[in-house]
N, CA, C and O of each residue as an XYZ file, in Angstrom:
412
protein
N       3.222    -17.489    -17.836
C       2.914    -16.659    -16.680
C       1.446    -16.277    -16.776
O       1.129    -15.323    -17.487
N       0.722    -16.824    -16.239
C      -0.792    -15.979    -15.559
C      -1.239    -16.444    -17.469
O      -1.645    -15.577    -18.243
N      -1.031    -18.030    -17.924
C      -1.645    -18.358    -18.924
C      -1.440    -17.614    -19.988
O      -2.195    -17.655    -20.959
N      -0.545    -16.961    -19.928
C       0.704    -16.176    -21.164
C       2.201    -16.958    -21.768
O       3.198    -17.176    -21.081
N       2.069    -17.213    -22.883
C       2.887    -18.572    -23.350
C       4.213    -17.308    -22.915
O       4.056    -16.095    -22.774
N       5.498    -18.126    -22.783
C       6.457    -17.290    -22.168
C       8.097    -18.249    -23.906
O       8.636    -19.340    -24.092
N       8.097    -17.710    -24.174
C       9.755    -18.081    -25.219
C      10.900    -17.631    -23.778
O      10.825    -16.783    -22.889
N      12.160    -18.946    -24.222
C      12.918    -18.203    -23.858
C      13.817    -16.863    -24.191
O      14.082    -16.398    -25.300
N      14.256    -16.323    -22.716
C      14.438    -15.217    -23.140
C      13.900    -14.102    -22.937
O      14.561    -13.065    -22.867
N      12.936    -14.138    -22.843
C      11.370    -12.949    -22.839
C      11.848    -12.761    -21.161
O      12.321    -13.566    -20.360
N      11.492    -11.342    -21.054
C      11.259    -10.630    -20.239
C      10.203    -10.464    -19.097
O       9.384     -9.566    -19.293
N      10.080    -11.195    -17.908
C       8.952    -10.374    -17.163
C       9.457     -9.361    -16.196
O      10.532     -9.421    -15.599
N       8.448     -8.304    -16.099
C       8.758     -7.179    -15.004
C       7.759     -7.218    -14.362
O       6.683     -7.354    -14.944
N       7.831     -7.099    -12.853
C       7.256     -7.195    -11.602
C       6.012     -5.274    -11.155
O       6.526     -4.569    -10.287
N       5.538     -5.086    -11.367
C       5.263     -3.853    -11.458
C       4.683     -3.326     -9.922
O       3.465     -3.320     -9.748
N       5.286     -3.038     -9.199
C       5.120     -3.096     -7.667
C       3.668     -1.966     -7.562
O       3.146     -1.897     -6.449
N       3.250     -1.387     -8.337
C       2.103     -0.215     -8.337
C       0.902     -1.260     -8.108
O       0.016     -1.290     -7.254
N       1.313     -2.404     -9.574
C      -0.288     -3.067     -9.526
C      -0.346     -4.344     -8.535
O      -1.481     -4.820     -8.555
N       0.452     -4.983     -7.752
C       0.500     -5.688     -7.007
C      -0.554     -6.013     -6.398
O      -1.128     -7.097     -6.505
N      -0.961     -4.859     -5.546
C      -2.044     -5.372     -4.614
C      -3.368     -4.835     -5.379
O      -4.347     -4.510     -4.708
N      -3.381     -4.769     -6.452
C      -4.586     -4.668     -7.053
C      -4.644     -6.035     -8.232
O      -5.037     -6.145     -9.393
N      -4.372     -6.439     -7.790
C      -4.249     -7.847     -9.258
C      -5.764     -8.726     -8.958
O      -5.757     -9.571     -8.063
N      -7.167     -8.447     -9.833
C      -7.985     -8.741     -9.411
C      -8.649    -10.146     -9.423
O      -9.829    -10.409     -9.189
N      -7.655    -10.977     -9.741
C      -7.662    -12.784     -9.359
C      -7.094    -12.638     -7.568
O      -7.026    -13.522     -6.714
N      -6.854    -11.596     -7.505
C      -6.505    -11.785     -5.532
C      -7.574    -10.854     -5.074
O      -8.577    -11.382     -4.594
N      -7.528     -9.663     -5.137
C      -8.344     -9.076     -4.632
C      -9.709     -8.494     -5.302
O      -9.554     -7.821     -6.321
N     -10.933     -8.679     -4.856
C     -12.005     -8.213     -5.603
C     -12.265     -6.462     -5.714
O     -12.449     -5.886     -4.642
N     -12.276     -5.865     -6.633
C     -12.781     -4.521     -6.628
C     -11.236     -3.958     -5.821
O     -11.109     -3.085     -4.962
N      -9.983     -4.996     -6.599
C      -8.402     -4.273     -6.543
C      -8.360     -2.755     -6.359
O      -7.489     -2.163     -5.722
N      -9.638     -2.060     -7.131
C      -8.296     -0.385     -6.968
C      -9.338      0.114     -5.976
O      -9.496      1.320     -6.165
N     -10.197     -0.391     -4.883
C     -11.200      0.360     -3.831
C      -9.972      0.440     -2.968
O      -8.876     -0.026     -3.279
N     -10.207      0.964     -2.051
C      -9.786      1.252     -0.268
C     -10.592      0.410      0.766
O     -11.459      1.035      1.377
N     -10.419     -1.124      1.103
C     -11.084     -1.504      1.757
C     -10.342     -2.270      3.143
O      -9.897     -3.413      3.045
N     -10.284     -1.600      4.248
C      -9.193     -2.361      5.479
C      -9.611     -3.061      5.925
O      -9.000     -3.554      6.873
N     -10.932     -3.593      5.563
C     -11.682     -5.164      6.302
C     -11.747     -6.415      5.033
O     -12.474     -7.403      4.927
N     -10.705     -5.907      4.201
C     -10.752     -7.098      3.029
C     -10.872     -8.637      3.785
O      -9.961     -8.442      4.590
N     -11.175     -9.532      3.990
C     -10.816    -10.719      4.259
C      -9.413    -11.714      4.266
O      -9.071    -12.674      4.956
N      -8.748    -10.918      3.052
C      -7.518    -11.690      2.695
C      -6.728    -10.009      2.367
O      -6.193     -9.583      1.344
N      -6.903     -9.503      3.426
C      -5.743     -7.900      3.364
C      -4.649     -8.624      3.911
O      -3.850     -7.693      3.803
N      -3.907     -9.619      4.457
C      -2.963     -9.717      4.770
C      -2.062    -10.186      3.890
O      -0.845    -10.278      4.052
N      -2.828    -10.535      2.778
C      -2.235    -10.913      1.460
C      -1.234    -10.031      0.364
O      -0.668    -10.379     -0.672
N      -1.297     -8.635      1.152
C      -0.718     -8.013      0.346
C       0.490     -7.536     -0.096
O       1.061     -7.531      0.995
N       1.353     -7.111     -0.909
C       2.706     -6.939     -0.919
C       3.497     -5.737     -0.768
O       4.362     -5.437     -1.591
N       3.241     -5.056      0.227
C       3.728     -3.906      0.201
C       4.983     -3.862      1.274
O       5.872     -3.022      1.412
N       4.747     -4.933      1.889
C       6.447     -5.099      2.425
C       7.194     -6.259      1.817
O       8.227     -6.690      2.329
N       6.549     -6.868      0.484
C       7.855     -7.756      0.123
C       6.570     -9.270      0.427
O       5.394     -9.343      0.785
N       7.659    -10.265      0.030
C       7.177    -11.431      0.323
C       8.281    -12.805      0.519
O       9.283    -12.906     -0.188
N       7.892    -13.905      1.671
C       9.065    -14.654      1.913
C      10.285    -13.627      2.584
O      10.308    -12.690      3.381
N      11.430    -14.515      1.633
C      12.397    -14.158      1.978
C      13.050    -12.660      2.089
O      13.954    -12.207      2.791
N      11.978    -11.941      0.832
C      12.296    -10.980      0.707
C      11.434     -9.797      1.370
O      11.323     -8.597      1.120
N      10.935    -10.568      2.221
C      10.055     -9.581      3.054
C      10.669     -8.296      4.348
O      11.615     -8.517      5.103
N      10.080     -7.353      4.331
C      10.947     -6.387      4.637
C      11.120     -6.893      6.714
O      10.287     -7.342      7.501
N      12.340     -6.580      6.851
C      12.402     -6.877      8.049
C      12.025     -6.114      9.220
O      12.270     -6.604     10.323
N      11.313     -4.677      9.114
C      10.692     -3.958      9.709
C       9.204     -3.598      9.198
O       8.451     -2.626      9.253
N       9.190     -4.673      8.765
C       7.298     -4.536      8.372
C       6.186     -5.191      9.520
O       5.002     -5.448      9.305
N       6.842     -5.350     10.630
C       5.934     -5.491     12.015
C       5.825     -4.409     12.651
O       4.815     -4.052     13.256
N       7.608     -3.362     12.499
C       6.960     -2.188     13.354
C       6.802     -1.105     12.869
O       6.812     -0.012     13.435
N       6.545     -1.507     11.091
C       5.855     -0.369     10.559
C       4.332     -0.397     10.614
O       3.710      0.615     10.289
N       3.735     -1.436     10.984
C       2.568     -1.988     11.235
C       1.867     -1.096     12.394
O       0.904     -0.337     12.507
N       3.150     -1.755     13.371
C       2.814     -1.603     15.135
C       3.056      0.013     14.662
O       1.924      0.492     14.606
N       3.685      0.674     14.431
C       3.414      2.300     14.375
C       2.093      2.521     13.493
O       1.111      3.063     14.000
N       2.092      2.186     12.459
C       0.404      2.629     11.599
C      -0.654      2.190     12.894
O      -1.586      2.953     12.641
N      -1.003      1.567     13.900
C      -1.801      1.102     14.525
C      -1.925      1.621     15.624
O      -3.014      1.800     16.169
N      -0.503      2.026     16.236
C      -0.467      2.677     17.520
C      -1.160      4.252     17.205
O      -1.976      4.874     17.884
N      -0.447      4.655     15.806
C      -0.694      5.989     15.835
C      -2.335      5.742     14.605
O      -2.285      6.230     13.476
N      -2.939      5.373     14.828
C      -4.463      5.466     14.519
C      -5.064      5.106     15.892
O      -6.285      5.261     15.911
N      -4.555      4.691     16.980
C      -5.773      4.122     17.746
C      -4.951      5.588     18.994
O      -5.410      5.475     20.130
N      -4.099      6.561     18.873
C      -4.108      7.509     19.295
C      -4.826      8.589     19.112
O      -5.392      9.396     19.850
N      -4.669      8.421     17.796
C      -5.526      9.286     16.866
C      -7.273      9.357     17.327
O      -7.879     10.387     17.625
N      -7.626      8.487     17.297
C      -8.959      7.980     17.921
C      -9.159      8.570     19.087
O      -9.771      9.624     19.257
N      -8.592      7.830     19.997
C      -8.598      8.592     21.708
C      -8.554     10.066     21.401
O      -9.698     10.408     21.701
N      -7.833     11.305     20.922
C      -7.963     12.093     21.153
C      -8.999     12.801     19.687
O      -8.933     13.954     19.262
N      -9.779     11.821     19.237
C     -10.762     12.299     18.403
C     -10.149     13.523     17.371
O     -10.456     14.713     17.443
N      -9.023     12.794     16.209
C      -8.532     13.509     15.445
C      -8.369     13.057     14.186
O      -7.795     11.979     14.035
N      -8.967     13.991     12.739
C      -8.812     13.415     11.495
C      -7.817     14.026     11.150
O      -7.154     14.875     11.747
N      -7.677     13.417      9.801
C      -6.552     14.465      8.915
C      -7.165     14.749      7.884
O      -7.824     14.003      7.159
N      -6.929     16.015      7.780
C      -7.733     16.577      6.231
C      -6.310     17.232      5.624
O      -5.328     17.830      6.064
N      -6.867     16.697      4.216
C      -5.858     16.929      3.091
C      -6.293     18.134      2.765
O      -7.438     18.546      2.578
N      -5.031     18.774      2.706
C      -5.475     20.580      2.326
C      -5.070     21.264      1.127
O      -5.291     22.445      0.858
N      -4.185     20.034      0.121
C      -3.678     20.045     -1.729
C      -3.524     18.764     -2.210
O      -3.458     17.662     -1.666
N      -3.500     18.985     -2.859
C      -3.280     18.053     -3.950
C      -2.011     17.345     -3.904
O      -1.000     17.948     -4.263
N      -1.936     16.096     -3.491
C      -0.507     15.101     -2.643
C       0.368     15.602     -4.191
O      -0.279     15.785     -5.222
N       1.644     15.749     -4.154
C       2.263     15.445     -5.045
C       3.384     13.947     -4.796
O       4.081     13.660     -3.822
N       3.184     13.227     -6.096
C       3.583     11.898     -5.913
C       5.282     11.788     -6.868
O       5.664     12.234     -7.949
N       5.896     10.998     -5.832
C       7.113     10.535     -6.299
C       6.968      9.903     -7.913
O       5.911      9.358     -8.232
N       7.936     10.000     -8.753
C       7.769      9.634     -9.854
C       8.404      8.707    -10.008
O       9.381      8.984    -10.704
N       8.353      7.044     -9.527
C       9.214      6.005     -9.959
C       8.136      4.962    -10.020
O       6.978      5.129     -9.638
N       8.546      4.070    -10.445
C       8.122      2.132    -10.816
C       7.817      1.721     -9.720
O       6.757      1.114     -9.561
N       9.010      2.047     -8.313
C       9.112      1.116     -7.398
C       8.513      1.552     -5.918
O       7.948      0.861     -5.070
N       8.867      3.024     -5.928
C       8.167      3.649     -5.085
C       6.964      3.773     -4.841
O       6.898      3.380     -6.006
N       5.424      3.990     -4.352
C       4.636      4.879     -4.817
C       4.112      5.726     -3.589
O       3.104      5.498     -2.920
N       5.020      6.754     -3.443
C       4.507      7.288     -2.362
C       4.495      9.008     -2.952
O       4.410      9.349     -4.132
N       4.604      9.890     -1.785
C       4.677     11.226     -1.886
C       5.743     12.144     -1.944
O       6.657     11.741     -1.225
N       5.942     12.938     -2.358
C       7.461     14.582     -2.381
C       6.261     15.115     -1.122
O       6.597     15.126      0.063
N       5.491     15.348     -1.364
C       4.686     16.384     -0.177
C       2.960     16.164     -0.164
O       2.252     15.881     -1.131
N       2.709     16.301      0.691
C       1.176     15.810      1.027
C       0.644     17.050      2.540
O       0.897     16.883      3.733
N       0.127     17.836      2.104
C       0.215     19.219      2.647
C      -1.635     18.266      3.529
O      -2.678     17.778      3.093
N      -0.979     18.514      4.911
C      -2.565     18.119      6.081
C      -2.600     19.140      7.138
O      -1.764     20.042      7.205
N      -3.984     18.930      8.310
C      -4.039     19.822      9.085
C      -4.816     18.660      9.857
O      -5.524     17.862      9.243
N      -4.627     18.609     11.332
C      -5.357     17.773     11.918
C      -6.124     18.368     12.570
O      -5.793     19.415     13.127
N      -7.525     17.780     12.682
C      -8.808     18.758     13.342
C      -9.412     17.741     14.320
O      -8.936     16.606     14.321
N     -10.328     18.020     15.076
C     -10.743     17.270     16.114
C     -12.416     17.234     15.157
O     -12.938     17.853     14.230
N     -12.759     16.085     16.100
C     -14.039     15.551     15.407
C     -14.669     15.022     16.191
O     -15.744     14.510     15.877
């Protein structure tokens, strides 16, 4: 695997955190960049077969609701410190405390 001699038997685990940072795919993996060239490459809904079957209109909602957002000239400001779910598979939030302001 990835030029790692493998015995049978041996174990690999999939680590869904570092996925889209694996830096033979993406350059400068742990930035924030939404004009990557190859962002569509990424795995956060799965891949193939196992790709999530509402990952178009989780898309079409992230898009609708940023280009609303826009029109009525509104950020979000983070107002604590996100607290994050504690699992392998997840990586999201318990609570992420915002306030939306005009700009």
């Amino acid at each position: 695997v990835a030029g790692v001699p493998m015995k049978k038997g041996d174990k690999v685990v999939m680590w869904y955190l570092s996925a889209n940072r694996d830096e033979s795919v993406f350059d400068n993996g742990e930035a924030i960049q939404v004009d990557r060239p190859n962002a569509r490459r990424h795995l956060s809904f799965g891949y193939g077969i196992h790709r999530c079957v509402g990952a178009r209109v989780a898309e079409l909602q992230l898009v609708t609701l940023l280009e609303e957002m826009a029109k009525r000239r509104l950020r979000v400001n983070v107002l604590a410190e996100p607290v994050r779910v504690a699992a392998c598979f997840v990586h999201g939030y318990k609570s992420l405390q915002v306030e939306l302001s005009r700009y």
